[in-house]
Structure formats: C-alpha cells, structure tokens
FIKOLZA-1660 file (N, C-alpha, C; in steps of 0.1 Angstrom, whole numbers, plus 5000, padded with zeros to 4 digits):
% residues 134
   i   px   py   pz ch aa at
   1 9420 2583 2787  A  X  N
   1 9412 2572 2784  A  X CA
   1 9398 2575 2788  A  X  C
   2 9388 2570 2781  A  X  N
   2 9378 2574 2784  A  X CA
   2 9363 2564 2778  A  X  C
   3 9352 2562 2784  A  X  N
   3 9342 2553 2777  A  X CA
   3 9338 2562 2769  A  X  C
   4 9335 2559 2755  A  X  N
   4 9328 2564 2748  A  X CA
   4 9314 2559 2738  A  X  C
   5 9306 2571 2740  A  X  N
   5 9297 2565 2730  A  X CA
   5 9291 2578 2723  A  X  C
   6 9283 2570 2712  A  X  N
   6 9276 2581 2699  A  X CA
   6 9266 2587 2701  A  X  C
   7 9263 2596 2702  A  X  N
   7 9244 2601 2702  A  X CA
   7 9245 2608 2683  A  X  C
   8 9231 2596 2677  A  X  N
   8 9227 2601 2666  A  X CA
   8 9211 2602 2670  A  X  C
   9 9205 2604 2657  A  X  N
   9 9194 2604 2660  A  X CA
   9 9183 2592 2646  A  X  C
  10 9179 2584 2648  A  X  N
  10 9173 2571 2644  A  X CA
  10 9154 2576 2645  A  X  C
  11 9153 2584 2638  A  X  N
  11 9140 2593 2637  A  X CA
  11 9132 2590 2647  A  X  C
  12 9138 2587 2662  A  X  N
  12 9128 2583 2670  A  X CA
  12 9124 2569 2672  A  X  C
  13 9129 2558 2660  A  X  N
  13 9127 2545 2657  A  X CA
  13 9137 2537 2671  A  X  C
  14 9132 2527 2672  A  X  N
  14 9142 2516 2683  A  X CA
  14 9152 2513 2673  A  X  C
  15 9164 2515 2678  A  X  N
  15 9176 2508 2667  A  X CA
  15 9173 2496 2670  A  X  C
  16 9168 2488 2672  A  X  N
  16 9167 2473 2665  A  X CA
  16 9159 2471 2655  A  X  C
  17 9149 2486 2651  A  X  N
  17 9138 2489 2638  A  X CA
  17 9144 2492 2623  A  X  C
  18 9165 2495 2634  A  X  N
  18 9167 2505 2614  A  X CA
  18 9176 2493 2606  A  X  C
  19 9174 2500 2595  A  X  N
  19 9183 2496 2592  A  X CA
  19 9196 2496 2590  A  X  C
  20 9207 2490 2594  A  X  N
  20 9221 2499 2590  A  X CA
  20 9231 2496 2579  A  X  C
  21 9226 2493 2570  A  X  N
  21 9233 2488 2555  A  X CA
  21 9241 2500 2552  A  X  C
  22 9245 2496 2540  A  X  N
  22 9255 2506 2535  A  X CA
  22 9250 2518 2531  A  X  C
  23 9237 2520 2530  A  X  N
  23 9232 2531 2526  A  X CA
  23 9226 2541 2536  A  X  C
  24 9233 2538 2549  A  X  N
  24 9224 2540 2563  A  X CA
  24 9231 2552 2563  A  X  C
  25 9220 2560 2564  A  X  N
  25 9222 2577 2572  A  X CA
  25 9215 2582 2584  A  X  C
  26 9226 2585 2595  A  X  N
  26 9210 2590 2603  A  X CA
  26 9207 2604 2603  A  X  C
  27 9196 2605 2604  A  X  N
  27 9185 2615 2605  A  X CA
  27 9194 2627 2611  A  X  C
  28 9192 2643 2603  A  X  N
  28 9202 2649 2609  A  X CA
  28 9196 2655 2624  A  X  C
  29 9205 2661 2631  A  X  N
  29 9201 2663 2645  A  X CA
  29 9196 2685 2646  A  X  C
  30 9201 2686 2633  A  X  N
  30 9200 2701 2631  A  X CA
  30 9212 2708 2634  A  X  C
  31 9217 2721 2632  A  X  N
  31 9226 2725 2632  A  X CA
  31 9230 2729 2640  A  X  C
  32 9247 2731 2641  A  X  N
  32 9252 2727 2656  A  X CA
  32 9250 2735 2666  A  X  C
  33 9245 2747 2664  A  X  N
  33 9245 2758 2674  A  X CA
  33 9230 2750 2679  A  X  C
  34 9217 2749 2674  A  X  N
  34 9207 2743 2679  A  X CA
  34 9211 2731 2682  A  X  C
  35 9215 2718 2680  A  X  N
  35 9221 2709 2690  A  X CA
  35 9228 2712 2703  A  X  C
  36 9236 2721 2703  A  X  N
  36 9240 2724 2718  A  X CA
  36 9234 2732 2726  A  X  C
  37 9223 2741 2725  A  X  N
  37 9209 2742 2725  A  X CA
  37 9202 2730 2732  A  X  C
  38 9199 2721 2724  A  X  N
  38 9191 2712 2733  A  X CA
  38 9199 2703 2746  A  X  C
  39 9210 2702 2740  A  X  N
  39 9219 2691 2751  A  X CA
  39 9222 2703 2766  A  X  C
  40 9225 2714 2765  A  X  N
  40 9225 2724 2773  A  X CA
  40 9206 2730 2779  A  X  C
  41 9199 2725 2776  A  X  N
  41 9183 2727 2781  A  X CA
  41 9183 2714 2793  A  X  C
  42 9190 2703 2793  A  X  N
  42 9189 2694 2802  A  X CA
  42 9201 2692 2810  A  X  C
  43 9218 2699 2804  A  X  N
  43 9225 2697 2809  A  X CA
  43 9229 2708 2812  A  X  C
  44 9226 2721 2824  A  X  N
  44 9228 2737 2821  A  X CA
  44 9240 2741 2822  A  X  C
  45 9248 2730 2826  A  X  N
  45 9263 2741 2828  A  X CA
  45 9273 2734 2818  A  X  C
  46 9268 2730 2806  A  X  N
  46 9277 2723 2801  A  X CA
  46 9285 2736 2797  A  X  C
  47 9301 2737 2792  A  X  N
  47 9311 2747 2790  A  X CA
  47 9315 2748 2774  A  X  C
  48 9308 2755 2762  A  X  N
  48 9310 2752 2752  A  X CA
  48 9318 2767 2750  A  X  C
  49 9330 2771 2754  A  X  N
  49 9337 2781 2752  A  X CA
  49 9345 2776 2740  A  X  C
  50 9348 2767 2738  A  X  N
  50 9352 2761 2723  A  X CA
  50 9339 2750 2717  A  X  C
  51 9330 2755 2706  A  X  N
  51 9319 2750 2703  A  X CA
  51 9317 2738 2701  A  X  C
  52 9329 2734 2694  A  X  N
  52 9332 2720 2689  A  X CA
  52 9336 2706 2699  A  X  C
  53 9338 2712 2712  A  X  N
  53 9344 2706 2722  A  X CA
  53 9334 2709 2739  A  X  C
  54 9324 2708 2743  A  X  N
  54 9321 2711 2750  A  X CA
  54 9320 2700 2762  A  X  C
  55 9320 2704 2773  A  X  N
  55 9328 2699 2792  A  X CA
  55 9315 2701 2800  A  X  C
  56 9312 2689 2803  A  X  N
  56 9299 2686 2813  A  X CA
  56 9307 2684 2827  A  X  C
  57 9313 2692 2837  A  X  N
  57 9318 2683 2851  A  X CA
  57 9307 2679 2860  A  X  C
  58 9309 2667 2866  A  X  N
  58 9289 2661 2874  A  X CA
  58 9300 2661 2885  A  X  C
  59 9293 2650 2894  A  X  N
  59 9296 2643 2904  A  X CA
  59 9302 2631 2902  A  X  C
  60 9313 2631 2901  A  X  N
  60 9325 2625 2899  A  X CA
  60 9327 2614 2885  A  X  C
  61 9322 2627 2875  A  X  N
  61 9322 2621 2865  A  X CA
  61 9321 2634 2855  A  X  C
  62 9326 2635 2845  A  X  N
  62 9325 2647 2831  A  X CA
  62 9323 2640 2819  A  X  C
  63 9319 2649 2810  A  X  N
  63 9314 2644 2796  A  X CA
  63 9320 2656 2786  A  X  C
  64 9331 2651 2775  A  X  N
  64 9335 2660 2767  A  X CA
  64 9324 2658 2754  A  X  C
  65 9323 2669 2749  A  X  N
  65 9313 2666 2735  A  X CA
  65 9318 2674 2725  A  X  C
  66 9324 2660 2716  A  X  N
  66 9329 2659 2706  A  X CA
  66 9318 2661 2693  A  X  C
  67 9314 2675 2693  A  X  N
  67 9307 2682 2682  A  X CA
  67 9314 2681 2668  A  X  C
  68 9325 2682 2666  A  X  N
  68 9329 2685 2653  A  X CA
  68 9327 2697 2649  A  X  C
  69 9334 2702 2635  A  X  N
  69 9331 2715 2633  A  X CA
  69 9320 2716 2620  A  X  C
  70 9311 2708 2617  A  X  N
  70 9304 2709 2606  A  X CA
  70 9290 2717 2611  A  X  C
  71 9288 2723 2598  A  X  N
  71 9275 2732 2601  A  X CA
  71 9263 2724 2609  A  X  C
  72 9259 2713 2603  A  X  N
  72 9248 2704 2601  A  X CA
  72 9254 2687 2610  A  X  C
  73 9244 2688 2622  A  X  N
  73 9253 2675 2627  A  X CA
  73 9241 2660 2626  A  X  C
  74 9249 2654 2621  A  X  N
  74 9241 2640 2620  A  X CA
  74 9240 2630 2633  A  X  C
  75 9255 2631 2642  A  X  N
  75 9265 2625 2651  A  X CA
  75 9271 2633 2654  A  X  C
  76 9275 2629 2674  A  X  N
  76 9283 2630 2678  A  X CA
  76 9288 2628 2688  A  X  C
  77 9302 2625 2691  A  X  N
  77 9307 2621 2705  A  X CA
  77 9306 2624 2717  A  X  C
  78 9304 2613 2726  A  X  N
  78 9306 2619 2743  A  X CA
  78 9319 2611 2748  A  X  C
  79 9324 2614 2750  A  X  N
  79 9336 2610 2759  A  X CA
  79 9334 2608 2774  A  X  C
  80 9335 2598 2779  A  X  N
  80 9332 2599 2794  A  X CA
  80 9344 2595 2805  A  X  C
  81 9340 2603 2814  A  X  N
  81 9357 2603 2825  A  X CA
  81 9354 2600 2838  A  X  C
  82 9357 2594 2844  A  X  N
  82 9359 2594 2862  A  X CA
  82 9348 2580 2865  A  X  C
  83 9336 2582 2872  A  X  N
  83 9330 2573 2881  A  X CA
  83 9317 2577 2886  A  X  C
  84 9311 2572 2895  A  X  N
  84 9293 2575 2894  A  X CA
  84 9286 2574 2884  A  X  C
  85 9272 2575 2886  A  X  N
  85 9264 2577 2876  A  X CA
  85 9262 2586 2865  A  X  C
  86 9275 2584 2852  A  X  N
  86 9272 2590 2842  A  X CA
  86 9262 2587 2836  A  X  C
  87 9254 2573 2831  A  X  N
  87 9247 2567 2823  A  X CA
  87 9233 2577 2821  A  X  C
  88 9230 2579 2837  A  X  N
  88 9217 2588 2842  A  X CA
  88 9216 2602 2836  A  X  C
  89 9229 2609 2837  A  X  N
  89 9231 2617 2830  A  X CA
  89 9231 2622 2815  A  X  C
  90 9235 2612 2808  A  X  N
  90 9234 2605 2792  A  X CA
  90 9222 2606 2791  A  X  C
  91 9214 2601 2801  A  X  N
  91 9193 2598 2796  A  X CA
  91 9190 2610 2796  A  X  C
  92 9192 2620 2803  A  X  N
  92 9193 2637 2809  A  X CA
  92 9189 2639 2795  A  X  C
  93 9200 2643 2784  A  X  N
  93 9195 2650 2771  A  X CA
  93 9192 2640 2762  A  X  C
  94 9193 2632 2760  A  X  N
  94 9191 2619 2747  A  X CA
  94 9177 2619 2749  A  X  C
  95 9174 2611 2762  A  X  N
  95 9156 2606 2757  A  X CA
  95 9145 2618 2756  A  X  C
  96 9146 2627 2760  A  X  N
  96 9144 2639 2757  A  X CA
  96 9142 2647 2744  A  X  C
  97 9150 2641 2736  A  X  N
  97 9156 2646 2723  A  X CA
  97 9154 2637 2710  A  X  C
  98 9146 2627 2714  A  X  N
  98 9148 2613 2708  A  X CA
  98 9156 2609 2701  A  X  C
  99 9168 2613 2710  A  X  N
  99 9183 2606 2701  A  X CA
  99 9183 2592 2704  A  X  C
 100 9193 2587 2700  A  X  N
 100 9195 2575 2706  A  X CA
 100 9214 2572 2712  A  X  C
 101 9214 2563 2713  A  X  N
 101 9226 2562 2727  A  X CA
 101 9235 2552 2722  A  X  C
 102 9244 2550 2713  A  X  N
 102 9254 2536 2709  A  X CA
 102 9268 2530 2720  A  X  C
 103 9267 2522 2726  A  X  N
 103 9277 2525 2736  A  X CA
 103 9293 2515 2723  A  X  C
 104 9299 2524 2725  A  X  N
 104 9315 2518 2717  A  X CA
 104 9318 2505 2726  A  X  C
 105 9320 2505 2737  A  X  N
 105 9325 2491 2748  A  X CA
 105 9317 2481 2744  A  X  C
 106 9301 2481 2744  A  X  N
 106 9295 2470 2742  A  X CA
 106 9289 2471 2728  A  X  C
 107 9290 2477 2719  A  X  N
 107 9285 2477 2710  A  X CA
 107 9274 2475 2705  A  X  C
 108 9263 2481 2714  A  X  N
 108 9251 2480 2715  A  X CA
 108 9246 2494 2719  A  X  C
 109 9233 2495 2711  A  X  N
 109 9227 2510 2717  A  X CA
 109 9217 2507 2729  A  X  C
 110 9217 2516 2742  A  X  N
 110 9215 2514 2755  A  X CA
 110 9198 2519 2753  A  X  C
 111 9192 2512 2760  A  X  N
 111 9178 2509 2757  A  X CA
 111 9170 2524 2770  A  X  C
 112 9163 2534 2763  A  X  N
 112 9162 2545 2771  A  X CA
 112 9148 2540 2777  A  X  C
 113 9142 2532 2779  A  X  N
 113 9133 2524 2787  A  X CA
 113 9139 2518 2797  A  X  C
 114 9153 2510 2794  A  X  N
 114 9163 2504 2809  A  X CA
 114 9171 2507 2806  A  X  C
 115 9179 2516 2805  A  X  N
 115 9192 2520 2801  A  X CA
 115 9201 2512 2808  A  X  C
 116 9212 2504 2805  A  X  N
 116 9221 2497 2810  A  X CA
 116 9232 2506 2809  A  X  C
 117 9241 2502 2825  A  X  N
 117 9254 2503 2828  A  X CA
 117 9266 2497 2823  A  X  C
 118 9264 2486 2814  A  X  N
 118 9272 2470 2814  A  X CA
 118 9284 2484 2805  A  X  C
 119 9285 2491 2794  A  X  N
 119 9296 2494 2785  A  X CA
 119 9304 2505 2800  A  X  C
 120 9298 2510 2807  A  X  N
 120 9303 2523 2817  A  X CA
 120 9310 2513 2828  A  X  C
 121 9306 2500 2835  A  X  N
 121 9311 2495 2843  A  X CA
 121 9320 2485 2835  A  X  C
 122 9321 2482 2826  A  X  N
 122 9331 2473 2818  A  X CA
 122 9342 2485 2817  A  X  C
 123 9339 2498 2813  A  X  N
 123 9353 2508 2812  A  X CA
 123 9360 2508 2823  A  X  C
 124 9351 2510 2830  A  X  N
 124 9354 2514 2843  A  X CA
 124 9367 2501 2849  A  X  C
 125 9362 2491 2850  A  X  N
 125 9369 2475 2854  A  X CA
 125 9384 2479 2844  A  X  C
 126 9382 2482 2833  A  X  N
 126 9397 2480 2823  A  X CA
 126 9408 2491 2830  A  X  C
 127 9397 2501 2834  A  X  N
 127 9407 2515 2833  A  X CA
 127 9412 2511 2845  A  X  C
 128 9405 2504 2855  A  X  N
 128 9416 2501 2866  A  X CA
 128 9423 2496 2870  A  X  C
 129 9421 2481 2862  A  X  N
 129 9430 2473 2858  A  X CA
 129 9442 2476 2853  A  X  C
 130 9444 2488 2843  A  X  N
 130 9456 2495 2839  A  X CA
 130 9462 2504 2846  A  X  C
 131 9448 2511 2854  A  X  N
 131 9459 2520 2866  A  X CA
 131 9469 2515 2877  A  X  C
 132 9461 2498 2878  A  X  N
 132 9466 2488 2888  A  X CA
 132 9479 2483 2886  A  X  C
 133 9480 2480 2869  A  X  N
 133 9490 2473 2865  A  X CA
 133 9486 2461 2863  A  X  C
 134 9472 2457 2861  A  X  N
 134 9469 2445 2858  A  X CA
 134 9458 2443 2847  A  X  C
% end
C-alpha cells in the first residue's frame, strides 16, 4: 500500500493555468536517462539498479519511481511508504525541475509555494486504520 502521486511537467505554468481537456498533453520531461539525472542531482542516493524502478530510502520513509520503460518521459510515478516528512522530500527534485506534483488521495496538485501534507496524512490515517482493523 502506498500514497501515490504524479510528477509531470506543466511548462512551468500553475496547474490551475492549464488546461486539461481531451487534448491535454504534458510537456515532455526529456529522456529517461536525463530525467533520473535530475531527480538523482537533489535526491543522491536514489538506487536505479533497475532503471525503470528506482528506491529513495529517507528517514522513515522511501519513494519508488515508477519510470516506465519508454524512451521519452512525459510522467511518472512516485509511490510513497512509511511516515515522516516525505512531502519535503517531493519539493527536493520537483520545484527545482519545474515539475509539478498531483497528489492521487486528494486529487489536487500540491502547491510548491505551500506544499500541503492533507493527501500524505490522509494515507497515512487509512493505512492505519487497516493495519488496526478499523
């Protein structure tokens, strides 16, 4: 189980600027070897011994990155696990990069000016609730 969210890239624009109709493409991020390139410039130990799959472990908390195997990446996943301050981490290569941040729980992209916790502490509350049995 895990929170997850998207890093694309929205030319730098505030997602409340784009548009996302049916015709919506985002901006590509460059190719995958240069994408893990930048995300590894702010996150140095991330473990991309399988390219497509790379393992950030923090402080009590890891990030899988669900690259995919396509040459050219537009998107892609982070999976997030355990507790602490992952969100901070998230800001680490995104605002840097001028990606941007979609959280799946709340369905909202997290604002790299105040980046909210609300989709990481909402996982967090379910996952325990099921480890609880409640």
């Amino acid at each position: 189980m895990s929170w997850d969210v998207m890093v694309l890239d929205l030319w730098g624009a505030a997602p409340s600027d784009v548009d996302f109709g049916a015709d919506f493409k985002p901006h590509p991020m460059g190719d995958a070897g240069e994408v893990r390139a930048r995300i590894s410039k702010h996150l140095r130990a991330v473990d991309w011994s399988d390219p497509t799959w790379g393992i950030y472990e923090a402080d009590g908390f890891s990030f899988e990155f669900n690259m995919g195997k396509e040459a050219e990446t537009t998107d892609f996943m982070v999976h997030v696990r355990g507790g602490g301050d992952a969100v901070a981490s998230l800001m680490r290569f995104v605002a840097p990069n001028g990606w941007s941040l979609f959280d799946c729980t709340t369905g909202k992209f997290i604002d790299p000016a105040n980046p909210s916790d609300e989709g990481w502490k909402t996982f967090q509350d379910f996952r325990d609730g099921v480890i609880k049995g409640g």
